[in-house]
C-alpha positions, -999 to +999 in steps of 0.1 A: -494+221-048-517+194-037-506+197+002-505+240-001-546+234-013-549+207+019-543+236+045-560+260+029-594+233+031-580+228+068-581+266+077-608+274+058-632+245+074-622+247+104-621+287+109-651+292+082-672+266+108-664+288+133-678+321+119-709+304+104-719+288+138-713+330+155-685+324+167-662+356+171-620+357+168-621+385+196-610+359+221-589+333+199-568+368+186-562+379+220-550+342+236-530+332+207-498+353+208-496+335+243-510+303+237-482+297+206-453+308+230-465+284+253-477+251+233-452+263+203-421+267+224-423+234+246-430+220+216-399+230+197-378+226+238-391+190+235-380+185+199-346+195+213-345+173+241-354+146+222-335+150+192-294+152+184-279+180+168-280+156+134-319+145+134-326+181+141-307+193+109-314+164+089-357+170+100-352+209+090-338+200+059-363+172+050-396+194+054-390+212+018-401+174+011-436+176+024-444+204-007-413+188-035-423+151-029-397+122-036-364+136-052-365+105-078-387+108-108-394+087-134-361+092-158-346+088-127-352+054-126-354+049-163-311+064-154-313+038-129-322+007-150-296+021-178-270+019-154-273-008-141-276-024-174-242-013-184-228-022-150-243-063-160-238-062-194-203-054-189-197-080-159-212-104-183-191-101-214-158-088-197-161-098-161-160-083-133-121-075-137-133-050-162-157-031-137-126-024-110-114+010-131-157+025-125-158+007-086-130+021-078-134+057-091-171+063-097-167+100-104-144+095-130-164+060-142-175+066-182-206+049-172-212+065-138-208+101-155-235+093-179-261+093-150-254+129-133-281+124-105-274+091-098-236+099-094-245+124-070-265+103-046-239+094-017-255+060-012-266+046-040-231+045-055-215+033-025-244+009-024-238-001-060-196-003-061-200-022-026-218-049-037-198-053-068-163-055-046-187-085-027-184-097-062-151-092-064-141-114-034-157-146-051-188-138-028-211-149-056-241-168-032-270-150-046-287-158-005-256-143+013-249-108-016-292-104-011-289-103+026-262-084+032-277-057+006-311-065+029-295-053+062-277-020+046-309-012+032-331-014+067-297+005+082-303+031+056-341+037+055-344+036+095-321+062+096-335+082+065-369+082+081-361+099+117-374+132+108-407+119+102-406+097+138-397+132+154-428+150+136-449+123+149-435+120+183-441+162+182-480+155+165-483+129+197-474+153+224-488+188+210-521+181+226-509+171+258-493+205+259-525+222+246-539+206+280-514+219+300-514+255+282-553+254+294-548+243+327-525+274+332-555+294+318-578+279+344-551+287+371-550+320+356-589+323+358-593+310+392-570+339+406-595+360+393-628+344+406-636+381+422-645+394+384-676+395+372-689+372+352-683+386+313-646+383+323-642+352+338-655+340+308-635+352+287-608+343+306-623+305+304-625+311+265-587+319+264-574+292+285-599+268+256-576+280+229-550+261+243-569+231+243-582+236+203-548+250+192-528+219+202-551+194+187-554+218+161-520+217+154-516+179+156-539+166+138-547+190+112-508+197+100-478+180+120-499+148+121-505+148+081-469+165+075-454+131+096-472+107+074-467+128+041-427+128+051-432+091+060-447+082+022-422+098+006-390+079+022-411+045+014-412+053-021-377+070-019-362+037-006-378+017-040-351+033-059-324+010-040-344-016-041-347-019-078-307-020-073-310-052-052-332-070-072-310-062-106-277-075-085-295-107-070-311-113-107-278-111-123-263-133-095-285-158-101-278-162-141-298-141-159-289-118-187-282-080-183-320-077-200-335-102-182-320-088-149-334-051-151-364-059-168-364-078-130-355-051-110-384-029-134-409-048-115-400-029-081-399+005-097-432+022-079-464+019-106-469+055-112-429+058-123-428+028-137-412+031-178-435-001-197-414-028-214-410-013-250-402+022-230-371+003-213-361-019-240-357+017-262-343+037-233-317+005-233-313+004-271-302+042-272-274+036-244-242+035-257-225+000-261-191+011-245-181+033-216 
């Protein structure tokens, strides 16, 4: 909602400045069906060239996000801490022996199934059951389980944040081809040097949109819509971290309560559940899978 009011403010400031000042839309209205197919199109050809067939898909699919925000809320990571609770309590009191049958099998995993959107988030269980087989194997170094969880996390969020490096590469370039879109104009305008004044000005003023609608574009909405994407795969990639830190924690000795009350710390402050608000969410998890 916030980002819908945001370009309404952009359009209305911008075009509202315009009219108050005297300016008229005869000209803009007339240039930009042509201007768009020009700036617009070797926009989207660039995107193309740039891109593969899976950042393209993958950028699509991810611009819903600009208007939903991050898909994890706050029970989300209250889920989160639960889980991961179970998953240490149990590898605490029955070892790790005991957590092969919900590794193995999360989507038939009594404690897995308890946590719906959790279960259905491709790497975060992978991310999860792979580090416990780590376990598994005797690989019990705190040092060596944290890095290795370190480098499949930069893996993950590099690649989860293309779409937003291709919005930003297309914000960059947008008024370079708002320049070239005028130039054309110019070009167009200089064939007609003959006219009389009134037209060539027009003319002029119609090979200018190009100029205002690719900075236009860039900095009032593919610019901001990068960045917005950008934010939310930051705070998207806290989730896994708070798995990290509970893992490392436990590695390290600490009780099941000790070690997500740990991993609470990296929950982002606006999500975060308060002590007594994880301690009840913990208390009202069942004991056995």
């Amino acid at each position: 909602m916030l980002q819908i009011g945001g370009i309404v403010v952009v359009f209305a400031m911008v075009f509202g400045g315009f009219v108050a000042a005297g300016g008229h839309f005869e000209v803009i209205l007339h240039s930009l069906p042509f201007e768009l197919m020009m700036i617009g199109g070797a926009a989207a050809g660039a995107f193309l060239i740039s891109g593969s067939g899976h950042s393209i898909k993958r950028t699509l699919g991810d611009f819903g996000k600009i208007m939903k925000g991050p898909k994890w809320k706050p029970q989300d990571y209250r889920d989160l801490l639960c889980l991961l609770f179970l998953l240490t309590k149990t590898m605490k009191t029955k070892g790790l022996i005991a957590l092969e049958q919900h590794i193995e099998n999360p989507g038939e995993s009594g404690i897995f199934k308890r946590y719906p959107a959790i279960l259905h988030d491709h790497f975060a269980i992978d991310f999860i059951c792979d580090t416990l087989r780590m376990m598994t194997m005797s690989l019990e170094d705190p040092h060596q389980v944290e890095s290795a969880m370190e480098k499949l996390l930069e893996k993950h969020h590099h690649e989860a944040s293309d779409p937003a490096h291709a919005m930003q590469t297309m914000a960059d370039g947008l008024p370079a081809l708002g320049i070239v879109a005028a130039v054309l104009g110019i070009i167009k305008t200089m064939g007609a040097i003959t006219e009389p004044p009134e037209v060539l000005g027009g003319m002029i003023g119609g090979a200018l949109v190009g100029t205002f609608l690719g900075v236009f574009l860039a900095y009032g909405f593919i610019g901001p819509f990068a960045a917005r994407l950008k934010a939310i795969y930051d705070e998207e990639a806290q989730f896994y971290h708070v798995i990290r830190d509970v893992m490392v924690a436990h590695l390290h000795g600490n009780s099941a309560q000790v070690s997500v009350e740990i991993g609470r710390g990296s929950v982002p402050s606006h999500y975060q559940p308060s002590f007594v608000q994880l301690e009840e969410a913990i208390k009202a998890t069942p004991a056995e899978a």
